[in-house]
C-alpha positions in Angstrom: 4.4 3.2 8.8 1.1 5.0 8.5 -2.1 4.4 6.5 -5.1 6.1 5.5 -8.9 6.1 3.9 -10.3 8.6 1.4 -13.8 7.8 0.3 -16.1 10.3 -2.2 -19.6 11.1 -3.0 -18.8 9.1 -6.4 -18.0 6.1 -4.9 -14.3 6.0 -5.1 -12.6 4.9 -2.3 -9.1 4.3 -2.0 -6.5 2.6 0.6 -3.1 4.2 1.3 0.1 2.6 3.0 3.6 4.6 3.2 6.5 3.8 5.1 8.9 6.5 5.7 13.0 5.2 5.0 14.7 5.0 8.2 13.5 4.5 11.8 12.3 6.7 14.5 10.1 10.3 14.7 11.2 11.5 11.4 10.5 8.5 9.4 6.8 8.6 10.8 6.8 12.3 10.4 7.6 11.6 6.5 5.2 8.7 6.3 2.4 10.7 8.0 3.2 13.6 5.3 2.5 11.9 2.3 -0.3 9.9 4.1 -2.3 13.5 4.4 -1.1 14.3 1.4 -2.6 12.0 -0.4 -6.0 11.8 0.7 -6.4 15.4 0.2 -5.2 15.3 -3.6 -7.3 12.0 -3.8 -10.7 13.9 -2.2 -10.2 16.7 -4.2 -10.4 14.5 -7.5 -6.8 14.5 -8.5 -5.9 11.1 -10.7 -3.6 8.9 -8.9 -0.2 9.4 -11.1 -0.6 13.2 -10.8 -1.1 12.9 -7.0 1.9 10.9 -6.7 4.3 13.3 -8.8 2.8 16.2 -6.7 3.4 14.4 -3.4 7.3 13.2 -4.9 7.8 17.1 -5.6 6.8 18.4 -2.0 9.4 16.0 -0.7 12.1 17.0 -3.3 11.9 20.4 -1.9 12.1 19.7 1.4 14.9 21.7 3.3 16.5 18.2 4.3 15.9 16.7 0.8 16.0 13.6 3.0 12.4 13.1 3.0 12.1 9.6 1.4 8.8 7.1 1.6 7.3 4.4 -0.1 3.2 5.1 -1.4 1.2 2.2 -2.1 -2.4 3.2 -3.2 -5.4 1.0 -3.7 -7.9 3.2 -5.7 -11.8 1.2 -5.7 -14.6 2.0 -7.9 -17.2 1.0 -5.5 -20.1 1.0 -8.4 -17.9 -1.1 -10.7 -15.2 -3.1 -8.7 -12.3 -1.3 -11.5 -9.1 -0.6 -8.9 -6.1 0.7 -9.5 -2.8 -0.1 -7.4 -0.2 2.7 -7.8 2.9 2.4 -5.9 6.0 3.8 -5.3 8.7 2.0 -3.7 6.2 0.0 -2.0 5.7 -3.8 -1.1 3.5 -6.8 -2.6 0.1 -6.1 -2.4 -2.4 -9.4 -2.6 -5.6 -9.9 -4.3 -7.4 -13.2 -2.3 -10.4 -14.7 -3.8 -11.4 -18.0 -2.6 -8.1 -20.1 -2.5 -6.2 -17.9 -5.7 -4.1 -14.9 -4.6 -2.7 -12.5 -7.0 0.5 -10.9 -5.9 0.2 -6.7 -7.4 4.2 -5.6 -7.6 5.8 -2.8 -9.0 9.5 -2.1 -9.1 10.3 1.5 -8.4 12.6 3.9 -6.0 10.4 5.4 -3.2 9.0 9.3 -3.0 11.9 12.1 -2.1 14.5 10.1 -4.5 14.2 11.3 -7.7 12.5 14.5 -9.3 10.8 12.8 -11.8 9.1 9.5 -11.1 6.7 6.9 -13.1 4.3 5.6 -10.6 3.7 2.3 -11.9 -0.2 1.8 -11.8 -1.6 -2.0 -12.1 -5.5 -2.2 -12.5 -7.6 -4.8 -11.8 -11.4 -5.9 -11.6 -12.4 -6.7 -8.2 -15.5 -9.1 -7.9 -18.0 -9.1 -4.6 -16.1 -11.1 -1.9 -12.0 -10.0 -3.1 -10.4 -9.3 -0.2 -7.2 -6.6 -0.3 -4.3 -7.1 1.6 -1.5 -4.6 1.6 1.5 -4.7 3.8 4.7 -3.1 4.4 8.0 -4.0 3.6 8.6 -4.8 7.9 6.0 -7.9 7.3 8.2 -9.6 4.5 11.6 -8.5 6.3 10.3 -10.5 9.3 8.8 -13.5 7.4 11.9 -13.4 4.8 14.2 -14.7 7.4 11.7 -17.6 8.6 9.5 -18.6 5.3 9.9 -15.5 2.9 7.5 -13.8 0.3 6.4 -17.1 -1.1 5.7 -19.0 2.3 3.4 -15.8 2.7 1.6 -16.3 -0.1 1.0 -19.5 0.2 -0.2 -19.0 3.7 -3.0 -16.8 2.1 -3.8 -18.8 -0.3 -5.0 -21.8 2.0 -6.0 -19.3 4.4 -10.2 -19.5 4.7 -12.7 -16.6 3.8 -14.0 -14.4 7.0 -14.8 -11.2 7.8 -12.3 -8.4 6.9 -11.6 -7.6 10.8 -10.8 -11.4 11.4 -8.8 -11.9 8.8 -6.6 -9.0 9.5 -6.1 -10.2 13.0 -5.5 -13.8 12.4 -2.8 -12.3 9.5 -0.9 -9.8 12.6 -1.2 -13.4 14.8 0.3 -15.4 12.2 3.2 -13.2 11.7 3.5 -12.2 15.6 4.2 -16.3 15.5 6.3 -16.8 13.0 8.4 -14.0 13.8 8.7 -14.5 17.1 
């Protein structure tokens, strides 16, 4: 799996996530590919569904045409809290405010399958204290066999507010844990 950042001068700032399909150097190769990818379409102002069919066309072509990966985009307005989730193969993304967590899903193929895709793209507004959490299909493989999606979420529901750095780490703990 790999991830990225791409902030602007406007104020948008966006989270990526992509998991390349299979295991090993080529997977992460793929991943890494559409992580670059992206944050140079998304810097150089290119609207999320067109970045994503551009990205699904460089891995069409490939010489391999094996060059699958999931691409899950949180897009932030900084100024006015409007996001956008686009994704493309990828897992549940969560919304936590307070003790309520919306799960964000879409149900599409990943990158490198098809030539045409639909990026589905789910907006929300976000409100001073949200917290983001995206993850990768591995985290609900894991959890699936011991509490699955729903054991997850209710996890982060009665999980309590701190700072983002915190939270992240006691998430990685509490799936280290349960996962053995």
């Amino acid at each position: 799996d790999s991830y990225g950042f791409s902030e602007d001068e406007k104020g948008r700032f966006s989270m990526l996530l992509s998991d390349g399909m299979g295991s090993g150097d080529k997977a992460m190769a793929d991943s890494e590919l559409v992580i670059e990818l992206s944050e140079h379409f998304l810097e150089a102002g290119y609207p999320l569904d067109k970045a994503m069919r551009l990205i699904n066309g460089a891995l069409v072509s490939g010489v391999d045409n094996k060059n699958m990966s999931t691409l899950d985009i949180c897009d932030i307005n900084l100024h006015t809290g409007e996001s956008a989730f686009a994704k493309v193969g990828a897992s549940v993304s969560f919304i936590k405010r307070d003790n309520y967590v919306e799960k964000i899903v879409a149900g599409n193929l990943p990158l490198g399958i098809f030539v045409e895709i639909e990026p589905e793209i789910i907006t929300r507004t976000l409100k001073n204290g949200d917290y983001i959490i995206m993850i990768s299909d591995g985290v609900l493989d894991g959890l699936g066999q011991v509490i699955g999606e729903e054991g997850f979420y209710d996890f982060l529901c009665a999980m309590d507010n701190m700072p983002a750095k915190e939270m992240a780490n006691h998430l990685l703990n509490y799936v280290i844990r349960v996962c053995n």
